[in-house]
C-alpha positions as CSV (number, residue, x, y, z in Angstrom):
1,X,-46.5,-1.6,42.7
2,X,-47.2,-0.3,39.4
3,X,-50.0,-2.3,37.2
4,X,-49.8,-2.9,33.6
5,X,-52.5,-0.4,32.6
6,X,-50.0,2.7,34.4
7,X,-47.0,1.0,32.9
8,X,-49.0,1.1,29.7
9,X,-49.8,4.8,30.2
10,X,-46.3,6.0,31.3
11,X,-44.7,4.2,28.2
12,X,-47.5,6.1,25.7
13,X,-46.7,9.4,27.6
14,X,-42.8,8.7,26.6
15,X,-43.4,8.6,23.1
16,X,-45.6,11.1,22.3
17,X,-42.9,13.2,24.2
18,X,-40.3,11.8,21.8
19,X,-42.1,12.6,19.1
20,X,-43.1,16.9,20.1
21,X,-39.5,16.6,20.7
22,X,-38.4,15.5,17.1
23,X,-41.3,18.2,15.2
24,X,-40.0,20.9,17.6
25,X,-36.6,20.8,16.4
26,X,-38.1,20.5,13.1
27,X,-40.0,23.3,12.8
28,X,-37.5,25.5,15.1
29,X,-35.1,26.2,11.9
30,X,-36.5,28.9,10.3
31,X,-36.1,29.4,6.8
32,X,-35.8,33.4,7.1
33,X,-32.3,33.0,8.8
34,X,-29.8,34.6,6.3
35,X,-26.7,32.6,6.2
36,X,-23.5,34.5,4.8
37,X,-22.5,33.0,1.1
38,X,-19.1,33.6,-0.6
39,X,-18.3,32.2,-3.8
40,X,-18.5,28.1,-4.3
41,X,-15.4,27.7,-5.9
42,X,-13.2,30.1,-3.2
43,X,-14.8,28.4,-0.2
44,X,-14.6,25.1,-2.1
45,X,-10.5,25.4,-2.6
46,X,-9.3,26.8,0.7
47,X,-10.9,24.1,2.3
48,X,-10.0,21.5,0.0
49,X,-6.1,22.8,0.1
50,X,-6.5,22.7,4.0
51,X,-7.9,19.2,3.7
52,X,-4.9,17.9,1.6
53,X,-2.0,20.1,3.6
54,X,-3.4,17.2,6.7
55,X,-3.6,14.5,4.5
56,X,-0.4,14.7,2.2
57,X,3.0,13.4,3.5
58,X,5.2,15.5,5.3
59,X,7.8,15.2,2.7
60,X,5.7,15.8,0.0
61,X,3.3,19.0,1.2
62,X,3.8,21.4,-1.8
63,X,3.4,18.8,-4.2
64,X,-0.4,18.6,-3.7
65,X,-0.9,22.3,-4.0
66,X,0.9,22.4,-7.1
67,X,-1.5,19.9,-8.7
68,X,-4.4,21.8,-7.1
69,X,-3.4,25.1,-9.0
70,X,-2.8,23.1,-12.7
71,X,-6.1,21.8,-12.0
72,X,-7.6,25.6,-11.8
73,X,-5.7,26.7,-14.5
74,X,-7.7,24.0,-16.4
75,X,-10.8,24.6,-14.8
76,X,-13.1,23.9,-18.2
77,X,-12.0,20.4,-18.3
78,X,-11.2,19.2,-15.3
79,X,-13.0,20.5,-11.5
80,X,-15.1,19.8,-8.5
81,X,-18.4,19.8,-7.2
82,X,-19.1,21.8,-4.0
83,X,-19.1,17.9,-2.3
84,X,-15.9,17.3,-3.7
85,X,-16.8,15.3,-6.9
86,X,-14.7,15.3,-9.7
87,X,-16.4,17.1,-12.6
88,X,-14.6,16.1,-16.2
89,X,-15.8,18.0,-19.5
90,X,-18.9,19.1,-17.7
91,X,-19.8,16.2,-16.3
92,X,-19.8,15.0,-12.5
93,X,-18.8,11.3,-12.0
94,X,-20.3,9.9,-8.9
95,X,-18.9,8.6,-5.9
96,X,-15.4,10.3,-6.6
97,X,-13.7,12.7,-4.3
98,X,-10.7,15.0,-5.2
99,X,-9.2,15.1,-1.9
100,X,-8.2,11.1,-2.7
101,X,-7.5,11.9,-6.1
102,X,-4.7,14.0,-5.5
103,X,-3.6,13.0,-2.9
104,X,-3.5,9.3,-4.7
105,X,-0.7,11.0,-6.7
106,X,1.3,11.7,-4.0
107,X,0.8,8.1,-1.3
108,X,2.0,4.9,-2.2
109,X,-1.0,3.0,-2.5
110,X,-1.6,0.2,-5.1
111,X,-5.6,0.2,-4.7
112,X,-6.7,3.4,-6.9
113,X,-9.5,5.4,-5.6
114,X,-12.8,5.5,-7.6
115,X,-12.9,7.5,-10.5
116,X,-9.4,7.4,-11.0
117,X,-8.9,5.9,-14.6
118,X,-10.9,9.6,-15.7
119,X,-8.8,12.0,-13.5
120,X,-5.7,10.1,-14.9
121,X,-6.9,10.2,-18.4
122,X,-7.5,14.0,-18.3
123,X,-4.4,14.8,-16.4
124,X,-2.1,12.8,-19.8
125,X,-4.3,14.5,-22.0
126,X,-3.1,18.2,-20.1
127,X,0.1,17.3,-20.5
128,X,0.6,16.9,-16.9
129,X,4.1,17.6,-15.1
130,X,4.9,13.7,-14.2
131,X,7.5,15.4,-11.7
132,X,4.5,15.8,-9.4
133,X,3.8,11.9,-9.4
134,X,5.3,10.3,-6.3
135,X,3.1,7.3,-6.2
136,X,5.7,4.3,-7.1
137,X,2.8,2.0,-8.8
138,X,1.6,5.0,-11.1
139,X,5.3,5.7,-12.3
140,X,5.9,4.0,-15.9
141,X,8.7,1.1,-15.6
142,X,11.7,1.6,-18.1
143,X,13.3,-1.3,-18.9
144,X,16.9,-0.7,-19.9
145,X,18.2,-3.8,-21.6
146,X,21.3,-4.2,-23.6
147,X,21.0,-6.0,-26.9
148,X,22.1,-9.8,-26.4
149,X,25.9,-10.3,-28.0
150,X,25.3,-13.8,-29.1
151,X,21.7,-12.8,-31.0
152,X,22.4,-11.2,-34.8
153,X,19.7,-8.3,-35.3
């Protein structure tokens, strides 16, 4: 039978093992290692187009590459960060992501994703295609009413 003054030692022992554990894998990543680097923005739109071709509707997969490519033909005013914040006139607006953005265009989904009011703002000021909006609650309502017979404009 163990006594508490062992137990005591064993449980000490544990921890400090715990702990070499935790600064060996710390200092095991050496800086020196070099890492291959291509271009941000190349890396940074393959893997967002991938990202969307899985997220996007089946019916609607084009759609979101098409969006993609008007927003790199407008790249001063409208972009990404490399973690996939949107980027308006220069500056990045927190807590957004792109992927959602675009793909907001395309879903039916009444909640708007965060940032939303500024990517929709620049895409009307771009004179955006509204052929590439599929999302029912983002299309603008026309009311066609006929003028009432019995009221005299």
């Amino acid at each position: 039978m163990e006594t508490v003054h062992t137990k005591q030692e064993n449980y000490q022992n544990q921890s400090t093992d715990k702990v070499e554990d935790k600064t060996n894998t710390i200092t095991s990543i050496s800086p020196k290692e070099h890492v291959e680097t291509r271009p941000k923005d190349e890396v940074n739109a393959d893997g967002i187009e991938e990202e969307i071709e899985n997220i996007a509707p089946g019916k609607y997969k084009n759609i979101p590459k098409k969006i993609l490519n008007f927003i790199q033909q407008n790249h001063g005013e409208i972009y990404w960060t490399p973690d996939k914040e949107l980027t308006v006139d220069g500056k990045i607006i927190r807590n957004t992501n792109i992927i959602n953005l675009i793909t907001h265009l395309v879903r039916d989904r009444k909640k708007k994703p965060l940032g939303f009011e500024f990517f929709n703002e620049v895409l009307k000021r771009k004179n955006f295609p509204s052929c590439y909006i599929k999302n029912k609650y983002l299309k603008t309502k026309t009311l066609y009413a006929k003028p009432l017979s019995w009221i005299e404009y």
